[in-house]
C-alpha positions as CSV (number, residue, x, y, z in Angstrom):
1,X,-52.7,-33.6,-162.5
2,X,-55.9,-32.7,-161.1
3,X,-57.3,-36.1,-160.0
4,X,-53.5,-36.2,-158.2
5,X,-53.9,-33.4,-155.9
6,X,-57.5,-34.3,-155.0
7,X,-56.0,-37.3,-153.8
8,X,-53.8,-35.7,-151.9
9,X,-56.2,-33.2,-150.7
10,X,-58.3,-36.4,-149.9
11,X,-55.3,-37.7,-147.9
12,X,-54.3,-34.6,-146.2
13,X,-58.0,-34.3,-144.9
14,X,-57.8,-37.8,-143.4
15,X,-54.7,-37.9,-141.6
16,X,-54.0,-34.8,-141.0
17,X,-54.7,-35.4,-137.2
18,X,-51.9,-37.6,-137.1
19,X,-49.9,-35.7,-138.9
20,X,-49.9,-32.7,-136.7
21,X,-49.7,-34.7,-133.1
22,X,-47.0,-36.6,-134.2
23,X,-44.7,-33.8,-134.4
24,X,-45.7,-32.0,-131.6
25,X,-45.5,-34.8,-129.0
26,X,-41.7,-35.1,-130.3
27,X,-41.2,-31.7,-129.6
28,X,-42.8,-31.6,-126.2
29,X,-40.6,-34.3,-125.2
30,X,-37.5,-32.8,-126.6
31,X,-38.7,-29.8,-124.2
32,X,-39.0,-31.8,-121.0
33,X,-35.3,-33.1,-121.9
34,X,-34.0,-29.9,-121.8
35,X,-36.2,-28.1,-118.8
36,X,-36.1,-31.2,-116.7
37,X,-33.7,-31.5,-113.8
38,X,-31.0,-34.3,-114.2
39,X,-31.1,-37.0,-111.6
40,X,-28.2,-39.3,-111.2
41,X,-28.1,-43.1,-109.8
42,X,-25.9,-45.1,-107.7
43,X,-26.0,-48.8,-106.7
44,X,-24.6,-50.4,-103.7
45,X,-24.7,-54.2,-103.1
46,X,-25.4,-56.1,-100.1
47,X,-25.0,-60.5,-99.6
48,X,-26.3,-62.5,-97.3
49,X,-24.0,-64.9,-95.9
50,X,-25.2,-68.2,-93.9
51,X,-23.3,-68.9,-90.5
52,X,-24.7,-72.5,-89.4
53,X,-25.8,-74.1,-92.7
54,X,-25.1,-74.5,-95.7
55,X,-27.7,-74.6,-98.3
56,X,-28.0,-71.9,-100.6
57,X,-32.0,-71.7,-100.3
58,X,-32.0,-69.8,-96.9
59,X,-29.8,-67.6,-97.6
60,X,-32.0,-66.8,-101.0
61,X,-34.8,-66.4,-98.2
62,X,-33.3,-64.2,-95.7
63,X,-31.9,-61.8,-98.8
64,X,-35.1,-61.2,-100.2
65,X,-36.7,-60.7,-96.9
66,X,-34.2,-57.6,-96.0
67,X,-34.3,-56.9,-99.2
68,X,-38.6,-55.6,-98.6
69,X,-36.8,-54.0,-95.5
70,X,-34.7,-52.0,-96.9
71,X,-37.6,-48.9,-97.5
72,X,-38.8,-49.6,-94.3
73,X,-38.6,-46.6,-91.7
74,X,-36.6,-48.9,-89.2
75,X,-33.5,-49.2,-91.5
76,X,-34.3,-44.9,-93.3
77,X,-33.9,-43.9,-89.5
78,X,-30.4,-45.4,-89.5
79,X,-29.2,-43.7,-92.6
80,X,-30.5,-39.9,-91.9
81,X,-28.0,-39.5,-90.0
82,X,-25.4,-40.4,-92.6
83,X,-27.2,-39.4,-96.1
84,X,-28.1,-35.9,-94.8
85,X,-31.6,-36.4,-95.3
86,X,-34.5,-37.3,-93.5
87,X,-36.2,-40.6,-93.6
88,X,-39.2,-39.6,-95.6
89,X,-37.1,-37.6,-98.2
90,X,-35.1,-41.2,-98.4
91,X,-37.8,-43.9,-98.9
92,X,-38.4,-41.5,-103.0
93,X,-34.9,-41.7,-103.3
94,X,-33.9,-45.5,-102.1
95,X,-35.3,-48.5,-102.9
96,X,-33.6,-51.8,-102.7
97,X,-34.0,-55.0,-105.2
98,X,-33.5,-58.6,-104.9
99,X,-32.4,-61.8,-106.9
100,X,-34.8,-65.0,-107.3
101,X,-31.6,-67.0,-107.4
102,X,-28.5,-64.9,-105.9
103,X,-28.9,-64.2,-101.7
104,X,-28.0,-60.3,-103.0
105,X,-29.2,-57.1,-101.9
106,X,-29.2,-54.2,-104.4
107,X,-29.7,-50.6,-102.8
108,X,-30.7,-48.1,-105.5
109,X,-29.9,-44.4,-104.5
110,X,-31.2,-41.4,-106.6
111,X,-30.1,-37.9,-106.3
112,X,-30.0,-34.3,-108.1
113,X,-26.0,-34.4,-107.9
114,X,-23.6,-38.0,-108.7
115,X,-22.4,-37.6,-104.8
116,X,-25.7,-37.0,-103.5
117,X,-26.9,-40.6,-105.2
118,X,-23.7,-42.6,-104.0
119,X,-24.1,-41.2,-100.3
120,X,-27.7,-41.9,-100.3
121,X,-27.0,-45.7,-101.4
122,X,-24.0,-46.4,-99.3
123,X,-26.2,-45.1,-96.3
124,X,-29.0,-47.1,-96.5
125,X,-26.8,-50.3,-97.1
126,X,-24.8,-49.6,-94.1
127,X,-28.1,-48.9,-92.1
128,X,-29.2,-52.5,-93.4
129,X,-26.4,-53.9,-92.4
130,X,-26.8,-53.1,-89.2
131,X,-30.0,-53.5,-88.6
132,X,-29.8,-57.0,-90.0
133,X,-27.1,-58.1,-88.0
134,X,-28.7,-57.4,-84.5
135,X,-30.8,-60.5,-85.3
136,X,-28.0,-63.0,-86.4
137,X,-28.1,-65.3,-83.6
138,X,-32.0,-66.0,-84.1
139,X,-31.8,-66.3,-88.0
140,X,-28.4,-67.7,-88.7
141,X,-27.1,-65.7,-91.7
142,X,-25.1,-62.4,-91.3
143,X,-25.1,-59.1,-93.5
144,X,-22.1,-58.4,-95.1
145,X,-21.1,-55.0,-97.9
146,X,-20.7,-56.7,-101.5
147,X,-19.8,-53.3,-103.5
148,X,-19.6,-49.4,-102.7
149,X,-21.8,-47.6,-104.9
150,X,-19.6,-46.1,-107.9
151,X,-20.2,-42.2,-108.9
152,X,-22.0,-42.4,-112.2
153,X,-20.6,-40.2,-115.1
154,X,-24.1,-39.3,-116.8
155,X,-28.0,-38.8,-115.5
156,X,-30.3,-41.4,-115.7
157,X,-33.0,-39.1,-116.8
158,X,-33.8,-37.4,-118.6
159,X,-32.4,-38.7,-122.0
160,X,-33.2,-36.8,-124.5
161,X,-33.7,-39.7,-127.4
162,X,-36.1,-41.5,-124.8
163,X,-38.1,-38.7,-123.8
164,X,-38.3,-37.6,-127.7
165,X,-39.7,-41.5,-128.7
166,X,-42.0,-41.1,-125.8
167,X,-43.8,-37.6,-126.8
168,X,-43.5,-39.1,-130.2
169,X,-45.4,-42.2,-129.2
170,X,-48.0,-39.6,-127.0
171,X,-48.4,-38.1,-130.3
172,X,-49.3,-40.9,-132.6
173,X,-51.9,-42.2,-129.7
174,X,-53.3,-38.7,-129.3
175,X,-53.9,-38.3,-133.4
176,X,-55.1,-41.7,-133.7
177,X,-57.8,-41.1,-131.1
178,X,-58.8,-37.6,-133.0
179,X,-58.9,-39.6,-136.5
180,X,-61.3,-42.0,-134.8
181,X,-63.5,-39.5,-133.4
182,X,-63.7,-37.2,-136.4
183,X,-64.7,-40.5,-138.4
184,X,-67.6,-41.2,-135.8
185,X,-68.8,-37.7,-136.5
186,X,-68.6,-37.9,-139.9
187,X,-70.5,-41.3,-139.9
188,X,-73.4,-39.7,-137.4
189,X,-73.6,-36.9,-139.8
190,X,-73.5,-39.0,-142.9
191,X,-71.4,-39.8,-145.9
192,X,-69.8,-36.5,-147.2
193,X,-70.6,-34.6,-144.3
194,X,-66.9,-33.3,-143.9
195,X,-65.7,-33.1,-147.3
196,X,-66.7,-29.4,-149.1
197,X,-70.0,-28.9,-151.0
198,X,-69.4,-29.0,-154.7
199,X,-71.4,-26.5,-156.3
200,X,-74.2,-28.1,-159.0
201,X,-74.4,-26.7,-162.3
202,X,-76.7,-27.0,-164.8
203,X,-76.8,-29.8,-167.3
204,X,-77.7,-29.2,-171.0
205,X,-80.9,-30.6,-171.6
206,X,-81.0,-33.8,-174.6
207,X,-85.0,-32.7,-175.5
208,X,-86.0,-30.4,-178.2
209,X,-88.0,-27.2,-176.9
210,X,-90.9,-25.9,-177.7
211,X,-91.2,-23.6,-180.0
212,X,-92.2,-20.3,-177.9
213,X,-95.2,-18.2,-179.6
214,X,-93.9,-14.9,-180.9
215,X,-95.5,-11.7,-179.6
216,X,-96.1,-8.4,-181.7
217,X,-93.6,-6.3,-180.8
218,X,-94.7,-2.7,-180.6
219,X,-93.5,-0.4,-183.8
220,X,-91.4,2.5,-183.0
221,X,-92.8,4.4,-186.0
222,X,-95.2,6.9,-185.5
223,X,-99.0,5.5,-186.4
224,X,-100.3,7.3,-189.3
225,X,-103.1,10.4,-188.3
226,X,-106.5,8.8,-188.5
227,X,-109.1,10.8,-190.5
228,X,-111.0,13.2,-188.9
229,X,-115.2,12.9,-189.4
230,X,-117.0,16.1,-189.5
231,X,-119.4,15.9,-186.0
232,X,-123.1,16.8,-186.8
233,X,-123.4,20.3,-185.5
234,X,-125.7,21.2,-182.7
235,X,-127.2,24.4,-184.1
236,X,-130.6,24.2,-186.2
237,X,-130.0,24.4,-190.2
238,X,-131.4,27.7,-191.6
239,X,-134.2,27.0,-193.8
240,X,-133.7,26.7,-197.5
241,X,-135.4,29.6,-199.9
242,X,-138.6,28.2,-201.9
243,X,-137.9,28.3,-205.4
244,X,-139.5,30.4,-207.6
245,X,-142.3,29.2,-210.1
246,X,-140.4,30.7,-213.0
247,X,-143.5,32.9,-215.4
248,X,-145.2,31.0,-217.6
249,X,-144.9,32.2,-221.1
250,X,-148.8,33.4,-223.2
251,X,-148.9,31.0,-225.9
252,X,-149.7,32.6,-228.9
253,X,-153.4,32.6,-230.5
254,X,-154.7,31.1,-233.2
């Protein structure tokens, strides 16, 4: 069980990086889903129709070349009028697109309301039209309207399951980047420079010891009173008496 969670632990340490952008970038996208404005899109559709020939080629030709003018100010001017916008405020929301193999004109419109993208669309291909036409004579082909743009029922953006993939995908890129950097320190630091210091303890040594000399202890009896010598006394001695001759006794005559 032990060796289990330090695996774990291990495992958390690593990756945890990753494991904490991930979900965060989801959630930041799921945010901008809901805080962001909704912005609708309308197509409207444009051919090119040749008048004194007919190979398909020119035709090709002269579509994608109005196509490149159809964010041009010459033909924006023309649709102010009818889009209710200015030209600069129309060459962010229009922009046309061409086929490599269809002489087609394809007006994307863009706007914060369904109406506001269909006007903006139909505008601009009207304004093409027109300004295409002028020239007929000199290039041969004429401008004619394909398909209205249609009201769309739902926003373009923002989706909510795109934007949370794409905050997810932030994520992973953003973690992976800290894992890689955390790793360089760790290897300019050296090996076990990020994991926690394991306290050392002592190991029981395998060698017999020394027998350590044993000190007198001091006794806690009381020492015995020493003797006490008489000290030679500074005062002179008195002087012994002479002894007496004791009387000699008269021997007796003979």
């Amino acid at each position: 069980m032990t060796a289990r969670l330090e695996k774990v632990r291990a495992a958390a340490g690593r990756w945890w990086p990753l494991a904490v952008a991930v979900p965060l970038g989801a959630v930041a996208g799921a945010g901008y889903a809901v805080v962001a404005p909704p912005s609708y899109a309308a197509n409207s559709y444009v051919v090119v129709v040749p008048e004194n020939t007919t190979e398909p080629g020119v035709a090709v030709n002269f579509a994608q070349a109005y196509g490149r003018l159809a964010g041009q100010p010459q033909v924006l001017g023309l649709a102010a009028a009818d889009s209710g916008h200015t030209g600069a405020e129309l060459a962010a929301l229009v922009h046309g697109t061409t086929s490599p193999d269809a002489p087609v004109i394809e007006i994307d419109g863009t706007g914060r309301r369904p109406g506001e993208a269909v006007k903006a669309a139909d505008a601009v291909a009207k304004a093409l039209i027109t300004f295409g036409n002028t020239s007929s004579k000199e290039t041969g082909v004429k401008l004619v309207p394909l398909a209205a743009a249609a009201e769309p029922q739902a926003p373009t953006t923002p989706s909510g399951k795109l934007d949370v993939a794409v905050g997810a995908a932030a994520g992973v890129l953003v973690g992976a980047l800290g894992m890689m950097t955390r790793r360089k320190l760790t290897a300019e630091r050296g090996p076990g420079a990020g994991e926690p210091v394991q306290p050392v303890l002592p190991q029981p040594s395998t060698e017999p010891t020394a027998a350590e000399p044993v000190l007198p202890q001091p006794s806690t009896e009381p020492a015995a009173a020493e003797p006490v010598l008489p000290q030679p006394s500074a005062e002179p001695a008195a002087a012994e008496p002479a002894p007496v001759p004791e009387p000699q006794r008269a021997g007796r005559r003979k």
